[in-house]
MIPA-56744 format. One line per field, with one value per atom (N, C-alpha, C, O): atom name; z, y, x; residue number from 1; residue in three letters. Coordinates in nm, 3 decimals, padded with zeros to 5 digits. Atoms other than C-alpha are relative to their C-alpha. Layout:
# MIPA-56744
atom	(CA	...);
zz	(Z	...);
yy	(Y	...);
xx	(X	...);
nr	(NUM	...);
rest	(ala	...);
END
This chain:
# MIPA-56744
atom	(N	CA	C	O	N	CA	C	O	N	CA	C	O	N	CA	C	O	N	CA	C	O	N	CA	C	O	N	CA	C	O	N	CA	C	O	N	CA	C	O	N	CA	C	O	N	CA	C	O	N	CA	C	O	N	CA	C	O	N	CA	C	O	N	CA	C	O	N	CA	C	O	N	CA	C	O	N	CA	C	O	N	CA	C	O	N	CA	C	O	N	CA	C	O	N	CA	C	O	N	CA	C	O	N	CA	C	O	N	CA	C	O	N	CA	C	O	N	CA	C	O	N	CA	C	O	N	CA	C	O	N	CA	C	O	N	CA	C	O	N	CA	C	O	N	CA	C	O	N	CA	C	O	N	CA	C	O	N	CA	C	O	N	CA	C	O	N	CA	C	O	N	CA	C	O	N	CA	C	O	N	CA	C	O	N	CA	C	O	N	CA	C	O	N	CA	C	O	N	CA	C	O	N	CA	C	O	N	CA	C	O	N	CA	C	O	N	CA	C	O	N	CA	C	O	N	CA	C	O	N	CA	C	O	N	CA	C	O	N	CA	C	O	N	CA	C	O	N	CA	C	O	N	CA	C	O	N	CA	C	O	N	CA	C	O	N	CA	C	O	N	CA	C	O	N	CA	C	O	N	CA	C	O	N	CA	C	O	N	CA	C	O);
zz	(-00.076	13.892	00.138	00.177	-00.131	14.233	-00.028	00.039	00.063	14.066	-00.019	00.006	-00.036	14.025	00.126	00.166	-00.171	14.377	00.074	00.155	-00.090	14.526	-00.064	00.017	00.021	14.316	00.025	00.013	-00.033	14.408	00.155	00.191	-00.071	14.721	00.073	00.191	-00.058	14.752	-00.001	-00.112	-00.066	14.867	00.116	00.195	-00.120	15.068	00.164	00.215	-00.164	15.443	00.073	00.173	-00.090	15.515	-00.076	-00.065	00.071	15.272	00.133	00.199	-00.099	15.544	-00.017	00.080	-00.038	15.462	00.009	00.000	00.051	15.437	00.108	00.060	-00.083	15.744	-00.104	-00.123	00.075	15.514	-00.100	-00.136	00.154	15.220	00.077	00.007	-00.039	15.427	00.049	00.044	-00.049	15.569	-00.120	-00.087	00.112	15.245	-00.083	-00.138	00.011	15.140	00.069	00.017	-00.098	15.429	-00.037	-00.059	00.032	15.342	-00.150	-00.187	00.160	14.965	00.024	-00.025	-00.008	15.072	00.055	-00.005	-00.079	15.318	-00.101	-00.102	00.096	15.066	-00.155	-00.237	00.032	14.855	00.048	-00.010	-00.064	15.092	00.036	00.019	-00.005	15.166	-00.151	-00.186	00.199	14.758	00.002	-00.036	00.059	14.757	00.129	00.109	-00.110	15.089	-00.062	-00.083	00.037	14.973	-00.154	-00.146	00.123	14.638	-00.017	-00.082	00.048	14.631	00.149	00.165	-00.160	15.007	-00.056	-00.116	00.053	14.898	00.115	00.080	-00.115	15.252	00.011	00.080	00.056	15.092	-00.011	00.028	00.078	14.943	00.096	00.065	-00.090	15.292	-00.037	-00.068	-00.017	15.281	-00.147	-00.165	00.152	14.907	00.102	00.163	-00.098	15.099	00.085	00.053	-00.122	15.394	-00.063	-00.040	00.034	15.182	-00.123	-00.177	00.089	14.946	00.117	00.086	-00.144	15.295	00.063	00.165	-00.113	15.440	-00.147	-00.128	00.139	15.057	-00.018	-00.079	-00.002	15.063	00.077	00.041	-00.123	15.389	00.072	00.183	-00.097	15.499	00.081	00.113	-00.134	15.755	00.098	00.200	-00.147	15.962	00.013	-00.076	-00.019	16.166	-00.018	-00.004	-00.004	16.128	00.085	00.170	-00.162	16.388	00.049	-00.013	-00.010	16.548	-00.040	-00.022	00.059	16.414	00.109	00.085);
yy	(-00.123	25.102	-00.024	00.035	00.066	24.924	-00.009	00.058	00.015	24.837	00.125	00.138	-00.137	25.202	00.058	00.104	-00.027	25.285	-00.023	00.056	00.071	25.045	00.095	00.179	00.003	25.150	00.167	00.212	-00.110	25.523	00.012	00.104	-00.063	25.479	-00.098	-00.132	00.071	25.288	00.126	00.116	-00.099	25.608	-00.063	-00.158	-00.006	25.649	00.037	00.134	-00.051	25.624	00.151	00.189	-00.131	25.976	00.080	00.201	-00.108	26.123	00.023	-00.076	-00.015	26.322	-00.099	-00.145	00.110	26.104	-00.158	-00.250	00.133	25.802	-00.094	-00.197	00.093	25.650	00.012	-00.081	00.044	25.761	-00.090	-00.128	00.050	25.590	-00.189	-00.284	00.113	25.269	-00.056	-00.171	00.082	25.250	00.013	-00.036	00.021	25.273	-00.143	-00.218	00.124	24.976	-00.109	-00.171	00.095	24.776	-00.037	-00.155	00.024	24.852	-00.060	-00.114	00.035	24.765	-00.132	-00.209	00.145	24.440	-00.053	-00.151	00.057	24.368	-00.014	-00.090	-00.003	24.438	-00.095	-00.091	00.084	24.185	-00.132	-00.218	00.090	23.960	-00.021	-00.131	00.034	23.980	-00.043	-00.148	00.035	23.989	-00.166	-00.240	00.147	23.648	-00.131	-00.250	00.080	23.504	-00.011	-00.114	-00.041	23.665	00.054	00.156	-00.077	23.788	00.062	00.164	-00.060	23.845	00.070	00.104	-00.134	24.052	00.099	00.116	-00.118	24.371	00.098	00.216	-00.015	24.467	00.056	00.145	-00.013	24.427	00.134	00.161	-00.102	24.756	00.149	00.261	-00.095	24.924	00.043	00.158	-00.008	24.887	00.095	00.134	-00.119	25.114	00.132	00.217	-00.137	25.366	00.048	00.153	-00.061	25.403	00.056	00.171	-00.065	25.409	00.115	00.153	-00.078	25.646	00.122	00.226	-00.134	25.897	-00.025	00.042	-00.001	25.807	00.086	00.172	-00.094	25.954	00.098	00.171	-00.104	26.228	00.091	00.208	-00.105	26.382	-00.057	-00.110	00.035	26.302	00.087	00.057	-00.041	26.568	-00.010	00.060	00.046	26.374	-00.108	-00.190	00.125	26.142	-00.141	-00.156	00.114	25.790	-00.046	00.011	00.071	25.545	-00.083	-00.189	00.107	25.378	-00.156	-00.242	00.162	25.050	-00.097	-00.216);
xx	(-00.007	19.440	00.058	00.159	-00.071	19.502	00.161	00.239	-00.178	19.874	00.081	00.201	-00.049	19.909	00.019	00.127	-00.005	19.841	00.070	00.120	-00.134	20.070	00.099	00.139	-00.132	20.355	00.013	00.127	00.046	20.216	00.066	00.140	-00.020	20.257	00.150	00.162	-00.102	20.596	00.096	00.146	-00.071	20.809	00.123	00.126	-00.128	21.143	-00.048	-00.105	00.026	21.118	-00.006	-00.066	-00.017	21.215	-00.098	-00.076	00.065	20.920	-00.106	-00.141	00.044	20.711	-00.170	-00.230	00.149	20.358	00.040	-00.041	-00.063	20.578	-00.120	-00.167	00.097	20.325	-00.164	-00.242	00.098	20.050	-00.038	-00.150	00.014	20.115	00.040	00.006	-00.030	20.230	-00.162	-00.206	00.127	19.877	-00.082	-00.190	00.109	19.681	00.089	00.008	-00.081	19.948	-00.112	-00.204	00.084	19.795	-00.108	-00.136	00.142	19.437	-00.010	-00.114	00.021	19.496	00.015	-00.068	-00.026	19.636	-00.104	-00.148	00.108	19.360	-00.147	-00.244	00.110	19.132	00.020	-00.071	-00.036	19.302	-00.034	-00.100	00.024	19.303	-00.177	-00.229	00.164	18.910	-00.048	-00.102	00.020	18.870	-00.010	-00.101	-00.060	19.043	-00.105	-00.129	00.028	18.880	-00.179	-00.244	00.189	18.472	00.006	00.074	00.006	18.455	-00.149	-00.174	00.101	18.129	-00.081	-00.198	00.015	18.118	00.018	00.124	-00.017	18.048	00.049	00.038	-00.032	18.178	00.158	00.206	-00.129	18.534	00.054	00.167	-00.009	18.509	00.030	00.073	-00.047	18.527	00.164	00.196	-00.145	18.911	00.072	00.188	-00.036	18.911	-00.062	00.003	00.071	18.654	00.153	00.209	-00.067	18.918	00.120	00.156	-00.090	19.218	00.015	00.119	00.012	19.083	00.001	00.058	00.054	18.990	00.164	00.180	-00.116	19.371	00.092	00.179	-00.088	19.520	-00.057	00.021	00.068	19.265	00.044	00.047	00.012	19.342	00.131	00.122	-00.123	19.704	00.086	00.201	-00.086	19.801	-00.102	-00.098	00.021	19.522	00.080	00.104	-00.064	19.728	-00.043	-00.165	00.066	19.679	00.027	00.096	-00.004	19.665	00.105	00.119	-00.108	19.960	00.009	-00.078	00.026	20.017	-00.001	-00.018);
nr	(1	1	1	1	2	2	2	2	3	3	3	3	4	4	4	4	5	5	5	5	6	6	6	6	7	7	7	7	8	8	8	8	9	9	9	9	10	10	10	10	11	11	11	11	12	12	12	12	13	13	13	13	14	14	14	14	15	15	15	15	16	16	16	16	17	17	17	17	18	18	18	18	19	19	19	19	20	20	20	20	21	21	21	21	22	22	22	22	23	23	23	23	24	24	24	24	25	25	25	25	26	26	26	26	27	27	27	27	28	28	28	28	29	29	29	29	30	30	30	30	31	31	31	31	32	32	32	32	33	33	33	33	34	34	34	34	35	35	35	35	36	36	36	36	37	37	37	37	38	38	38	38	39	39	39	39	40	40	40	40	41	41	41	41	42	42	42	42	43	43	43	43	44	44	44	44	45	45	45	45	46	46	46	46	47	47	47	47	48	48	48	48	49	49	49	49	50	50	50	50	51	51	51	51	52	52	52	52	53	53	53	53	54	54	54	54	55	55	55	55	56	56	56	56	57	57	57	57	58	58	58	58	59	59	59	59	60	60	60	60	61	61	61	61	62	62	62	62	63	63	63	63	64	64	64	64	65	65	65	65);
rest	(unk	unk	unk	unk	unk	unk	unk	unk	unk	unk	unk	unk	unk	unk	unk	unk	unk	unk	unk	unk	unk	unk	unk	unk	unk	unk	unk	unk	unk	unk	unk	unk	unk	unk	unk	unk	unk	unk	unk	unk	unk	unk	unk	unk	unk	unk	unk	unk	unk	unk	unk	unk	unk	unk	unk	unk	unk	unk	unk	unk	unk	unk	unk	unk	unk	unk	unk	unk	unk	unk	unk	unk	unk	unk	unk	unk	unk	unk	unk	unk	unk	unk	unk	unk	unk	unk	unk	unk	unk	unk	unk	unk	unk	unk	unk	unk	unk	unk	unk	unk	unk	unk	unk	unk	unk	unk	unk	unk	unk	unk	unk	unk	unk	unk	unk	unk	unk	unk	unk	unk	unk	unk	unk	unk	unk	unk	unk	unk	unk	unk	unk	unk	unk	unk	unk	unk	unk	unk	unk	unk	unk	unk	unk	unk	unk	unk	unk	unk	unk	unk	unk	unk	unk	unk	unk	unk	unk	unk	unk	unk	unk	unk	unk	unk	unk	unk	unk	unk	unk	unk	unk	unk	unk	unk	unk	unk	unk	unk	unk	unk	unk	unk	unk	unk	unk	unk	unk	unk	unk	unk	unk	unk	unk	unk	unk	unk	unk	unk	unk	unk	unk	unk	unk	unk	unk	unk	unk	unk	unk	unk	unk	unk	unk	unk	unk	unk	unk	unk	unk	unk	unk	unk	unk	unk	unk	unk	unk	unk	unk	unk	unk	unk	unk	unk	unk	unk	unk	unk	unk	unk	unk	unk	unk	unk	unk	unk	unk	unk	unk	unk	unk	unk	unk	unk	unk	unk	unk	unk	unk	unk);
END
């Protein structure tokens, strides 16, 4: 499902959420990256929470990078 997501949210620069979908990218990876670092941090799981609330609700802005 994660593999869907990514390729979900790989979009053309000029699509107007194109910053949304770049930061749920981020968080998927980060949440990869904790996966691989803790596996068994259930803490991890923040970074699904957030990018499930940044694909939910994308005409709030997100935060400058």
């Amino acid at each position: 499902m994660l593999s869907l997501a990514r390729l979900a949210c790989r979009v053309p620069d000029e699509v107007d959420d194109g910053p949304v979908f770049r930061v749920v990218l981020q968080l998927l990876d980060a949440y990869d990256e904790a996966t691989r670092l803790e596996p068994e941090n259930r803490r991890r799981l923040t970074f699904l929470v957030m990018a499930i609330t940044a694909a939910r609700t994308p005409d709030v802005p997100v935060p400058p990078a």
